[in-house]
Backbone as ProteinMPNN parsed JSONL, in Angstrom:
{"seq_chain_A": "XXXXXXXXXXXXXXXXXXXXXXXXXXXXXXXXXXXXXXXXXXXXXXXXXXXXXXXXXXXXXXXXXXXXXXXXXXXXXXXXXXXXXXXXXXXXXXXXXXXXXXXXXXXXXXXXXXXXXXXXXXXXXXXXXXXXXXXXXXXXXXXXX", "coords_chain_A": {"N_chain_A": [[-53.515, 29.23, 50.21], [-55.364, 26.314, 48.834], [-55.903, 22.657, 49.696], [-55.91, 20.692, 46.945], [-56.347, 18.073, 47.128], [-57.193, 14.839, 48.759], [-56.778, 11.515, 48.988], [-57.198, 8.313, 49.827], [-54.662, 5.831, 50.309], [-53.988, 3.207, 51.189], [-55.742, 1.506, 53.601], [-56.286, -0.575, 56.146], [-58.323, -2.378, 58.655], [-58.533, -4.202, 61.348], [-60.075, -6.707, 63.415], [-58.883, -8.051, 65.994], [-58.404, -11.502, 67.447], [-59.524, -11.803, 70.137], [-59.895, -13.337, 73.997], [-61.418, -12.353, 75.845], [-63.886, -11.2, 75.355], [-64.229, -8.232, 76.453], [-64.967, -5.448, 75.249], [-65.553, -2.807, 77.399], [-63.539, -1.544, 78.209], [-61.045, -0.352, 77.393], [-58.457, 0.569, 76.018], [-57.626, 3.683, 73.796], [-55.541, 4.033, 71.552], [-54.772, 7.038, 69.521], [-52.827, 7.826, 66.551], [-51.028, 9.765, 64.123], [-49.124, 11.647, 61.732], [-47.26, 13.593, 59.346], [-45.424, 11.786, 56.672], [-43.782, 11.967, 54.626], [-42.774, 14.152, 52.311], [-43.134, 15.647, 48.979], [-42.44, 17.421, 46.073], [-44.136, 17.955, 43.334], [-45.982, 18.068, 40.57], [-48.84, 19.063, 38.795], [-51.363, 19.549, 36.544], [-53.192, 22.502, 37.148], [-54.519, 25.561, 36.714], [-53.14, 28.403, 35.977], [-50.933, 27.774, 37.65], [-48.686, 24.976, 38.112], [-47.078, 23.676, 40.175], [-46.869, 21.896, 43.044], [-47.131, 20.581, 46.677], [-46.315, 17.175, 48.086], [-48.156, 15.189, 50.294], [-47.45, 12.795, 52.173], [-49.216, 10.512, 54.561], [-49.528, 9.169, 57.717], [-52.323, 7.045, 59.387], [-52.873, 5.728, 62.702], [-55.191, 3.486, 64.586], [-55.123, 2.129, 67.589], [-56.188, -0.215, 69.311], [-56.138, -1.512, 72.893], [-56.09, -3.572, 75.379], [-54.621, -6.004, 73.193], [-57.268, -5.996, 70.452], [-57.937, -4.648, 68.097], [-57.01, -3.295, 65.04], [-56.471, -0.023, 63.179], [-55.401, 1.282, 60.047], [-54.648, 4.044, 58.157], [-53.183, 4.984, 55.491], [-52.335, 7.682, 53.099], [-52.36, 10.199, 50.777], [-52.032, 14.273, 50.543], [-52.725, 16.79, 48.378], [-51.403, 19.414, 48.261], [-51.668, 23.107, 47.207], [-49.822, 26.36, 46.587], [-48.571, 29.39, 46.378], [-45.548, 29.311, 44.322], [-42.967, 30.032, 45.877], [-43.607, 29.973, 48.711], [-44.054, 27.017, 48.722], [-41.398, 26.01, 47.977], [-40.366, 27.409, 50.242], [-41.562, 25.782, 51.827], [-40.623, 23.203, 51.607], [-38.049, 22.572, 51.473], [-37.291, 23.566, 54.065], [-38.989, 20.968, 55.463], [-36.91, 19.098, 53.666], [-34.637, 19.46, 55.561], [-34.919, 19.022, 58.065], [-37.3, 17.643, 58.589], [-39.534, 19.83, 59.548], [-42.358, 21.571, 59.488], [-44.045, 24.701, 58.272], [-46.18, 25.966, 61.301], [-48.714, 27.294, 60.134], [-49.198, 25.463, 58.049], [-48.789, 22.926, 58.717], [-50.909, 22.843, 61.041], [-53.195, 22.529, 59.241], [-52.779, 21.059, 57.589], [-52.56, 18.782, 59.735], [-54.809, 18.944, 60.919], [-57.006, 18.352, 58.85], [-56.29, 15.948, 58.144], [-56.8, 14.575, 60.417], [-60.003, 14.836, 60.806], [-60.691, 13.666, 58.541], [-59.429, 11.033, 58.623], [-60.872, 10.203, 61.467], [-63.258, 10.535, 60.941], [-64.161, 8.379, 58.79], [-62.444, 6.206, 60.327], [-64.631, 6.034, 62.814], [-66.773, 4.951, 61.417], [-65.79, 2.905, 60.468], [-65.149, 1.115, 62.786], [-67.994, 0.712, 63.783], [-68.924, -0.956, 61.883], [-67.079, -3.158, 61.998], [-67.313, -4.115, 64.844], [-66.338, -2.949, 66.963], [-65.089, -0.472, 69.801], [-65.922, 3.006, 69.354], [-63.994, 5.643, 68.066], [-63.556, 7.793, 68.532], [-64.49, 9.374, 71.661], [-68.004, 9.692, 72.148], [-71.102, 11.573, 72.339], [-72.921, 10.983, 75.507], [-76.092, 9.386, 77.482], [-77.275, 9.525, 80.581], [-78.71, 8.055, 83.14], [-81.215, 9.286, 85.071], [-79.972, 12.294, 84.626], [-79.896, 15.667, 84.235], [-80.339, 17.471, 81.762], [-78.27, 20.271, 81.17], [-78.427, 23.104, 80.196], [-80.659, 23.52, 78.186], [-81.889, 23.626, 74.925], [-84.795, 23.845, 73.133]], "CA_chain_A": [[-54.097, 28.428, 49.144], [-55.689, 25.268, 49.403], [-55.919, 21.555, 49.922], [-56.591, 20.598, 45.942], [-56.658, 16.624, 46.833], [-57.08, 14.04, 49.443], [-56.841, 10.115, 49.12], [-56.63, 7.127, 50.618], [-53.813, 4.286, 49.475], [-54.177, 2.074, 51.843], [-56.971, 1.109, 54.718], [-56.477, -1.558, 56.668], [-59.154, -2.389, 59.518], [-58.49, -6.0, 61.545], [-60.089, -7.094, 64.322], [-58.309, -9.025, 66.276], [-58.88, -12.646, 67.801], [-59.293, -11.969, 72.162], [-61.019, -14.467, 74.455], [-62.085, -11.662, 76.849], [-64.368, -10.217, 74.77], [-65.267, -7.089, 76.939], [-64.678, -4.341, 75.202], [-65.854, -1.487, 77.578], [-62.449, -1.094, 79.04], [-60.448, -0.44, 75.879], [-58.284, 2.117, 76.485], [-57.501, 3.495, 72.548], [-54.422, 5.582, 70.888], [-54.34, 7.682, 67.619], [-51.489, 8.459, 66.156], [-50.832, 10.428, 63.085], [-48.622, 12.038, 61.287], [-46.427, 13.373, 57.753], [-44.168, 10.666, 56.769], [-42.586, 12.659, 53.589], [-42.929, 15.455, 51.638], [-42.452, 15.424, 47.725], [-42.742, 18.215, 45.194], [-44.619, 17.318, 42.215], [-46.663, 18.77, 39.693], [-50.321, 18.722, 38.076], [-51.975, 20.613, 35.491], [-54.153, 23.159, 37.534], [-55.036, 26.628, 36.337], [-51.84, 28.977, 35.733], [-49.767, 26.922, 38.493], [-48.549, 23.422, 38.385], [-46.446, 23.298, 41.535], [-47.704, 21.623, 44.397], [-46.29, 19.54, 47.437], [-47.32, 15.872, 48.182], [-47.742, 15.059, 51.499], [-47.992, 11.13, 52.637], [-49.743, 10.535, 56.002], [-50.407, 7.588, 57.911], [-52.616, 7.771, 61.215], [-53.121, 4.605, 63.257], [-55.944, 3.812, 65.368], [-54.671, 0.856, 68.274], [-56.966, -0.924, 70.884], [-55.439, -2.222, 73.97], [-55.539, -4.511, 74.857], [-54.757, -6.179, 71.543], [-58.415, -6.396, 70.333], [-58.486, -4.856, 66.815], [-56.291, -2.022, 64.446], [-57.032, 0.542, 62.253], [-54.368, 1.822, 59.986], [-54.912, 4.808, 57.315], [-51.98, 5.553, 54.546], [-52.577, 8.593, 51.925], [-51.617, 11.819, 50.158], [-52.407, 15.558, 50.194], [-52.287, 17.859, 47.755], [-51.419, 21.241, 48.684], [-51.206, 24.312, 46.082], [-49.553, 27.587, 46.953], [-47.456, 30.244, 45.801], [-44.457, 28.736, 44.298], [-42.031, 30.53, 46.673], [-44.093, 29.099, 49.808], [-43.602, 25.241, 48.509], [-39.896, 25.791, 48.118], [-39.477, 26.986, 51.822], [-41.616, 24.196, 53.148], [-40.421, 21.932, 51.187], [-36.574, 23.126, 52.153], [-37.894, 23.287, 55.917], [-38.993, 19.674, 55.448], [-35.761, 18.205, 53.726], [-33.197, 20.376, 56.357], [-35.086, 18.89, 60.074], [-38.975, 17.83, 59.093], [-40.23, 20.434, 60.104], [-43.111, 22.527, 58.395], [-44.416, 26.039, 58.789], [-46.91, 25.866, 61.879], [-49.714, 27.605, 60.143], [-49.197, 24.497, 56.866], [-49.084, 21.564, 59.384], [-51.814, 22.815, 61.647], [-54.132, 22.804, 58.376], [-52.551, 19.007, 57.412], [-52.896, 17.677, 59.928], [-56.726, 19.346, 61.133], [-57.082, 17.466, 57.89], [-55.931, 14.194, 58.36], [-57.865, 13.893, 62.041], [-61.259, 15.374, 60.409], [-61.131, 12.487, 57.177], [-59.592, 10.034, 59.353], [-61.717, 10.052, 61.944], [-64.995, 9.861, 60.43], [-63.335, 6.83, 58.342], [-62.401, 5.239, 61.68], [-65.668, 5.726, 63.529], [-67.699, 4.319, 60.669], [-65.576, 1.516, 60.234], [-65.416, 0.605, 64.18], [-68.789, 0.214, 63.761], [-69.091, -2.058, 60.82], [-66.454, -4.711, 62.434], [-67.775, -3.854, 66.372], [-65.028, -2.316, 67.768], [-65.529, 0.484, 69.949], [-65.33, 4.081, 69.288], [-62.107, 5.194, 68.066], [-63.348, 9.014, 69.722], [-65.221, 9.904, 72.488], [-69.304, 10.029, 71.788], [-71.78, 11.733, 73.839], [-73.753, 9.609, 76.036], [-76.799, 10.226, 78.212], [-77.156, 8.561, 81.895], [-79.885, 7.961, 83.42], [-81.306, 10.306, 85.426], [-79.138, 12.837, 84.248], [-80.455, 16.702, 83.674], [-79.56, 18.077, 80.592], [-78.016, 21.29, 81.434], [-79.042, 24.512, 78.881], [-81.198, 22.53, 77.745], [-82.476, 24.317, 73.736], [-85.438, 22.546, 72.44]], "C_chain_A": [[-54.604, 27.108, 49.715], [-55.333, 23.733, 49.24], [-56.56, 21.063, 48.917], [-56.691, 18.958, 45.931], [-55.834, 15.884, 47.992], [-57.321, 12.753, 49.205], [-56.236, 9.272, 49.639], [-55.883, 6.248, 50.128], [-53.968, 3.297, 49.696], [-55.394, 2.296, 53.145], [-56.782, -0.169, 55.178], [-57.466, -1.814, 58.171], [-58.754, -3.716, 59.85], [-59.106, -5.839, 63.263], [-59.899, -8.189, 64.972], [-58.705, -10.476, 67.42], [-58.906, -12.317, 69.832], [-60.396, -12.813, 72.653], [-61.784, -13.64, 75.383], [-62.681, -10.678, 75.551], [-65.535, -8.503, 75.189], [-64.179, -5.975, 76.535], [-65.015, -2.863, 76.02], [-64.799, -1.014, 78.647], [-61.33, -1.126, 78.534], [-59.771, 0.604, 76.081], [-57.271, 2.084, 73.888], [-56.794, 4.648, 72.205], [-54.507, 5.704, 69.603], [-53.379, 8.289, 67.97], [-51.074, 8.687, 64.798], [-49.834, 11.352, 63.016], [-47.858, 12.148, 59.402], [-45.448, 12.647, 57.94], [-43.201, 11.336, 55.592], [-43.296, 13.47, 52.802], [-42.318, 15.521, 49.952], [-43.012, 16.658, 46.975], [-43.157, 17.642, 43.791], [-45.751, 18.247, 41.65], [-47.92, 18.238, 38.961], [-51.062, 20.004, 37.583], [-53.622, 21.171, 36.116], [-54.219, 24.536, 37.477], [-53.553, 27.001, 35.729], [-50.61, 27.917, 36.7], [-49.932, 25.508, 38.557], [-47.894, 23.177, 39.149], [-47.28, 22.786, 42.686], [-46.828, 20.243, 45.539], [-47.612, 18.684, 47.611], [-47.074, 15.478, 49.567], [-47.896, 13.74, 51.917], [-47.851, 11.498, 54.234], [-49.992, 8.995, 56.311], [-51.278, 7.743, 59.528], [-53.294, 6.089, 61.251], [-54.617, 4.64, 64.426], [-55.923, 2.13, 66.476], [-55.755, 0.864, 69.592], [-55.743, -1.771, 71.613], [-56.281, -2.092, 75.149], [-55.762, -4.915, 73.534], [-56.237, -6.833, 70.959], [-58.77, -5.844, 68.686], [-57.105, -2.956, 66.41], [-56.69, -1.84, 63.3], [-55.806, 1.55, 61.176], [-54.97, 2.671, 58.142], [-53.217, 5.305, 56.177], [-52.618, 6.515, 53.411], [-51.851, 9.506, 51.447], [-52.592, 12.914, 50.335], [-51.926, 16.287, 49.32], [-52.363, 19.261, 47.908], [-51.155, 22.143, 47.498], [-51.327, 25.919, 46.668], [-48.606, 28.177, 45.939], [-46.08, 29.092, 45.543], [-43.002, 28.803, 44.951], [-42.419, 29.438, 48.24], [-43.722, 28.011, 49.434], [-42.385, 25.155, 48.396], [-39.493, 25.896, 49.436], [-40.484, 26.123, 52.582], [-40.986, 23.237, 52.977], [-38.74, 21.903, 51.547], [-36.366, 22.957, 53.262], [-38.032, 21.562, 56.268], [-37.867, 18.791, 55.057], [-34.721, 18.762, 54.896], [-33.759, 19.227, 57.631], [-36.688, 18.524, 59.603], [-39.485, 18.259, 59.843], [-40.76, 21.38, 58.65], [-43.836, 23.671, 58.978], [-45.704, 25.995, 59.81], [-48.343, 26.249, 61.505], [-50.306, 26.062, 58.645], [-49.595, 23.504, 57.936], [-50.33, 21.743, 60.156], [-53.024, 22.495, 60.533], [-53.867, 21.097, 57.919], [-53.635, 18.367, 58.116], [-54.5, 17.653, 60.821], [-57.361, 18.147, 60.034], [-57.095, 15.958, 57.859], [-56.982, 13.842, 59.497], [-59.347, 13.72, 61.456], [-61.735, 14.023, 59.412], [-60.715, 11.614, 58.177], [-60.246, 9.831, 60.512], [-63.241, 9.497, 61.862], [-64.465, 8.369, 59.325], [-63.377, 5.489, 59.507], [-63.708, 5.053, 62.321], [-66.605, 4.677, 62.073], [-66.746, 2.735, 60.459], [-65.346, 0.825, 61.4], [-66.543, 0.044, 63.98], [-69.156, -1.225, 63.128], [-68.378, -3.536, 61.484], [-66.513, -4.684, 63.941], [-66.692, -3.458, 67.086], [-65.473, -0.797, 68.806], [-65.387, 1.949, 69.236], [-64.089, 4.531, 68.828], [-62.135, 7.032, 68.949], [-64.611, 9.135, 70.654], [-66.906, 10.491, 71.46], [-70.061, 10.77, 72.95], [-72.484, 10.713, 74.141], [-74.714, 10.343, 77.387], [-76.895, 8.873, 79.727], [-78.338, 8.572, 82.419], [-80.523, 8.618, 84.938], [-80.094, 11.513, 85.744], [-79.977, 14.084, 83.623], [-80.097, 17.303, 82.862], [-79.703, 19.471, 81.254], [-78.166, 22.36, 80.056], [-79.503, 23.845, 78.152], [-82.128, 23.644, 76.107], [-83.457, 23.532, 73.115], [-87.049, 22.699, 72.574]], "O_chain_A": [[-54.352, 26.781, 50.874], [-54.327, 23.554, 48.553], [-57.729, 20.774, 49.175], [-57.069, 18.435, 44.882], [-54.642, 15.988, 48.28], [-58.548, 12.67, 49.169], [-55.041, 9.263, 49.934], [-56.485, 5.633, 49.248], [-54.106, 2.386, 48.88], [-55.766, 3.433, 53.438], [-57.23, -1.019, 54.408], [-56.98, -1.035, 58.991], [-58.58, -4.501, 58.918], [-58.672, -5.051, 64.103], [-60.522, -9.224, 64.733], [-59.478, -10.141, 68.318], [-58.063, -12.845, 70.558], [-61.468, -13.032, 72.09], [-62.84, -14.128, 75.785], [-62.117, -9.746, 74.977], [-66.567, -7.972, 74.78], [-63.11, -5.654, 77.054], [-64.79, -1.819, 75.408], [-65.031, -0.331, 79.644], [-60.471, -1.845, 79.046], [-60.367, 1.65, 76.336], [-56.778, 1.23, 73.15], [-57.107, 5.825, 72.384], [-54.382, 4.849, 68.726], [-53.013, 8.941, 68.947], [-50.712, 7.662, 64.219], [-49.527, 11.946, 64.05], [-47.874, 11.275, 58.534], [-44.692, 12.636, 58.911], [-41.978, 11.221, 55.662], [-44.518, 13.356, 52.71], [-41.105, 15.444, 49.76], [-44.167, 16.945, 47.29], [-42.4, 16.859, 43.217], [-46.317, 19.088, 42.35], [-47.983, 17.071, 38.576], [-51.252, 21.098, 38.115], [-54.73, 20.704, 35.854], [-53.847, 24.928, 38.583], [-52.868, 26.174, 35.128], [-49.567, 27.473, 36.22], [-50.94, 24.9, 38.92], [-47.822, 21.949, 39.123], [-48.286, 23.35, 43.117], [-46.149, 19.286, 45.166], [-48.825, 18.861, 47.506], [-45.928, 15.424, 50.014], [-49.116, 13.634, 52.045], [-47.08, 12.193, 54.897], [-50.405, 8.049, 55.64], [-50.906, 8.387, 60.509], [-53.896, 5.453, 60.386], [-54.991, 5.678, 64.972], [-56.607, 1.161, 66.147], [-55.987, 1.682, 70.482], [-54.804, -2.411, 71.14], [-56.879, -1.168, 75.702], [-56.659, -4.507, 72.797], [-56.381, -8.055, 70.992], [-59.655, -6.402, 68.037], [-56.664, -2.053, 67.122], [-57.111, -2.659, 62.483], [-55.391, 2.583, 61.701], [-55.509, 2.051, 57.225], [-52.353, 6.065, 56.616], [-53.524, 5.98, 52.772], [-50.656, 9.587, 51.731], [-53.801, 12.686, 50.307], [-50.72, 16.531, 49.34], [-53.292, 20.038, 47.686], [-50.249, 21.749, 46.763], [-52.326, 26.535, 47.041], [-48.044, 27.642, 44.983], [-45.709, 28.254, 46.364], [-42.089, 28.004, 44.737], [-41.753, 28.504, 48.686], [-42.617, 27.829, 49.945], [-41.985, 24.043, 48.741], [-38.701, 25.13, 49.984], [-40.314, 25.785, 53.754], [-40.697, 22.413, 53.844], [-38.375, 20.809, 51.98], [-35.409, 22.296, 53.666], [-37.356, 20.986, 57.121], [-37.633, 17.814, 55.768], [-33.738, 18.021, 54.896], [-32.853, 18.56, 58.132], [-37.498, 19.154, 60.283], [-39.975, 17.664, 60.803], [-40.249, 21.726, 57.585], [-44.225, 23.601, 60.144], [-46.686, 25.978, 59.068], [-49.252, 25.798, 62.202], [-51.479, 25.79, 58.393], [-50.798, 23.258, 58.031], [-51.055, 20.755, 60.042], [-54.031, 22.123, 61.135], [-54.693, 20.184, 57.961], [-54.704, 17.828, 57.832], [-55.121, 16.669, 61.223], [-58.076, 17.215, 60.404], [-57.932, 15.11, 57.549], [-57.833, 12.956, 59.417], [-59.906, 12.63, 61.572], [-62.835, 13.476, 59.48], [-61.682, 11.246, 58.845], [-60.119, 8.612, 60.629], [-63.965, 8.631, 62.354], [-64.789, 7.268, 59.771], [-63.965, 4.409, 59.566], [-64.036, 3.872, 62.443], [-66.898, 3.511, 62.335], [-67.278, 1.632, 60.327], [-65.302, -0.38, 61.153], [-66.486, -1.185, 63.934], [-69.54, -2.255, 63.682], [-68.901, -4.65, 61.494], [-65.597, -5.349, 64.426], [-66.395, -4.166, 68.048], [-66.318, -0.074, 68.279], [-64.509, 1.925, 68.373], [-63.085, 3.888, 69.135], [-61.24, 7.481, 69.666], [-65.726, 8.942, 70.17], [-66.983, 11.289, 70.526], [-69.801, 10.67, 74.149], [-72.724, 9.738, 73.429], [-74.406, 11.321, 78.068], [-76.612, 7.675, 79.704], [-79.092, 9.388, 81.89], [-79.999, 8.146, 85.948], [-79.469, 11.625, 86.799], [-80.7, 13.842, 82.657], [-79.16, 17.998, 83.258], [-80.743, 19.893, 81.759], [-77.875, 21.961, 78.929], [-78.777, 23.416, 77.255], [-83.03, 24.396, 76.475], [-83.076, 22.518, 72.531], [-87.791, 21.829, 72.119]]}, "name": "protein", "num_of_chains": 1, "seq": "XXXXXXXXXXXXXXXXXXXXXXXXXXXXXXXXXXXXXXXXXXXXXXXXXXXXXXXXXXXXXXXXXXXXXXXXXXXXXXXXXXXXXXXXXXXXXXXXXXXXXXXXXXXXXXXXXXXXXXXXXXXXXXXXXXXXXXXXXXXXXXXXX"}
């Protein structure tokens, strides 16, 4: 089943005050993950079960030059048997069924990402992933066009 709702709570973007302002030697960590897992309910077709997932994924320059920090929810809707043993799985050891979390947190990278790059831009920060880039004399290899 699917992923019936994604939003953001919080967004924070800061870039921070450095006197060396050369950014092209920025080295930059993401880090994401589920922070808790809640069962809760909303009036959608025959089933109102659904787990809530809160996420937060960070996006840190270093040196300290600027941070990007994402807080939200997912709404997942499945079989009502499935949400009891993740949600069972999750209170026993947080842990969740490998084929559920791979789909999270694909999720989380995919929205936060494009979030992050667009807002790098806006307050000049670099990149938060890897772009292509062309060099100069440089042959484009299989070249389609």
């Amino acid at each position: 089943m699917p992923i019936v709702g994604f939003n953001f709570d919080k967004i924070i973007i800061e870039k921070l005050p450095n006197k060396k302002q050369d950014l092209s030697n920025v080295n930059i960590k993401n880090n994401f993950g589920i922070k808790e897992v809640e069962e809760d309910k909303i009036p959608f077709g025959n089933q109102d079960d659904i787990l809530k997932f809160t996420f937060e994924y960070t996006v840190e320059y270093e040196p300290k030059v600027g941070i990007m920090s994402f807080k939200g929810t997912i709404l997942y809707l499945e079989e009502t048997k499935k949400l009891k043993e993740a949600y069972k799985g999750w209170k026993k050891d947080k842990k969740l069924p490998d084929p559920l979390m791979s789909l999270l947190l694909n999720t989380i990278i995919t929205r936060c990402n494009i979030k992050a790059l667009t807002f790098s831009q806006d307050v000049n920060l670099p990149p938060n992933i890897p772009l292509p880039q062309i060099t100069p004399g440089q042959k484009p290899e299989n070249y389609i066009g």
